[in-house]
Kinemage of the C-alpha trace (Angstrom):
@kinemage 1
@onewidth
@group {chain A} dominant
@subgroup {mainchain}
@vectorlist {calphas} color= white
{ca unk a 1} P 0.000 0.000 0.000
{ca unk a 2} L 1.284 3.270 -0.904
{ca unk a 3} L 2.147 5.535 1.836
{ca unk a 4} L -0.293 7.977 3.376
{ca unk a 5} L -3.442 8.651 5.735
{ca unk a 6} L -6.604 7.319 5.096
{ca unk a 7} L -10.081 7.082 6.530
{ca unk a 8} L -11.915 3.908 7.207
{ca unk a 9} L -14.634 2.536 8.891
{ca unk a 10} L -14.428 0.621 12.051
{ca unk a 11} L -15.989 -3.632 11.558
{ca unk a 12} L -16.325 -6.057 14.182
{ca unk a 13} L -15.059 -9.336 12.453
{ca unk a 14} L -16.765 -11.756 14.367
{ca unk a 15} L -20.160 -10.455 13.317
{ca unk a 16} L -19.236 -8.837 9.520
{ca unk a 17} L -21.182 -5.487 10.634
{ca unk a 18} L -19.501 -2.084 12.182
{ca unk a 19} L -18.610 -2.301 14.668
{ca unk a 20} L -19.820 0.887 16.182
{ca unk a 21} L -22.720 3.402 14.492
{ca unk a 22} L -20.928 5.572 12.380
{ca unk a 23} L -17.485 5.081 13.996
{ca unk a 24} L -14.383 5.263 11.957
{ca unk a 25} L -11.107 5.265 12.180
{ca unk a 26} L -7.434 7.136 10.888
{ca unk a 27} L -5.295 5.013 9.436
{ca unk a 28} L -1.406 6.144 8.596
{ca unk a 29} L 1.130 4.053 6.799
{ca unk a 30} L 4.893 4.710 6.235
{ca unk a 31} L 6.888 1.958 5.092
{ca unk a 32} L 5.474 -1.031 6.420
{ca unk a 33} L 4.470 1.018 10.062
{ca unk a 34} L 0.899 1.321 10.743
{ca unk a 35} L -0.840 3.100 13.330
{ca unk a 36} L -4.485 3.484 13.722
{ca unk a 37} L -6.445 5.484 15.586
{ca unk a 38} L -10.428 5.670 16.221
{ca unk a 39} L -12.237 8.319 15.763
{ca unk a 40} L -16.007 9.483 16.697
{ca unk a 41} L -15.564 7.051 19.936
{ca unk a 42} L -16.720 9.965 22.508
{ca unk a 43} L -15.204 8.756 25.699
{ca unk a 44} L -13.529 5.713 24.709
{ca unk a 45} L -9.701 5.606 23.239
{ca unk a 46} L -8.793 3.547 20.369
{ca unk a 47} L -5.061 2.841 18.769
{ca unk a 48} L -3.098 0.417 17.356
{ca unk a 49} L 0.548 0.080 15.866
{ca unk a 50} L 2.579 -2.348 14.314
{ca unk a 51} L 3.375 -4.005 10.635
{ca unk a 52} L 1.328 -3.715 7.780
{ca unk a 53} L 1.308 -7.361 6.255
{ca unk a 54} L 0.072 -9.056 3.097
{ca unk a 55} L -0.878 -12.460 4.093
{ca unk a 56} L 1.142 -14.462 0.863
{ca unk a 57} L -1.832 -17.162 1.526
{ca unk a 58} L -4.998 -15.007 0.890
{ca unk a 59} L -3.646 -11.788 0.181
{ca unk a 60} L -5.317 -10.387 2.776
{ca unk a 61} L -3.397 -7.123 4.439
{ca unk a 62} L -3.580 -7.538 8.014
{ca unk a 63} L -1.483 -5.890 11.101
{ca unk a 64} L 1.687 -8.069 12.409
{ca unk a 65} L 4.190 -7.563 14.708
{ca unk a 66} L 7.332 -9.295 12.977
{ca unk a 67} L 7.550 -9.569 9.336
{ca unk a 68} L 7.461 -13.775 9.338
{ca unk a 69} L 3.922 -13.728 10.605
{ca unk a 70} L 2.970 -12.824 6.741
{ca unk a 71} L 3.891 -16.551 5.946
{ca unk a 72} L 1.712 -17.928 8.602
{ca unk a 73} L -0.563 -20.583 7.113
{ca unk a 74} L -3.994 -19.044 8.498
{ca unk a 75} L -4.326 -15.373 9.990
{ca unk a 76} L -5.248 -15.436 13.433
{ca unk a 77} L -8.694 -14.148 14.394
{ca unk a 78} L -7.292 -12.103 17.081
{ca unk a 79} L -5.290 -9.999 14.262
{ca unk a 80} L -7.104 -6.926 12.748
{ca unk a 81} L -7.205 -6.565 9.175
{ca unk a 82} L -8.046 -4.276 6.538
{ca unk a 83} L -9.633 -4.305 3.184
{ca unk a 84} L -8.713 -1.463 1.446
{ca unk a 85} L -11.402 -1.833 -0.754
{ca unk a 86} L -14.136 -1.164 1.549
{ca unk a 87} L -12.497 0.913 3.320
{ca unk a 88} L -12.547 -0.889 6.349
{ca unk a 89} L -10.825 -1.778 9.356
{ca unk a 90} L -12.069 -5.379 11.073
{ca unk a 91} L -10.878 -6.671 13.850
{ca unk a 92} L -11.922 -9.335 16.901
């Protein structure tokens, strides 16, 4: 994915909806770094960091901490990923 800052909406995986109404999130990339943070959340706090990884399986881009975990043979469910597509950010 090409560097930058993009806006994308916030999906809880387990149940393939959003997660919250009409919350979304800020995602920036540089390099392989990824941080995101939530937006709209009111009182709450959301961020996360680490590696922005294309599963070589599905192709599915999903956040790691080490580069090796893009060779895994299934992404875990506890792993966020995005689809770019969609615009939107799933996770567990």
């Amino acid at each position: 994915m090409p560097d930058g800052t993009y806006k994308l909406e916030m999906w809880d995986y387990e149940y393939s909806q959003p997660m919250y109404f009409e919350k979304t999130c800020i995602v920036t990339i540089k390099g392989k770094s990824i941080k995101i943070v939530g937006t709209n959340l009111k009182d709450e706090e959301f961020t996360e960091s680490g590696l922005l990884l294309k599963h070589q399986k599905t192709g599915t881009w999903f956040i790691g901490q080490t580069e090796s975990e893009q060779y895994l043979k299934e992404i875990p469910f506890e792993y966020a990923w995005i689809d770019f597509k969609l615009k939107r950010y799933c996770y567990y």
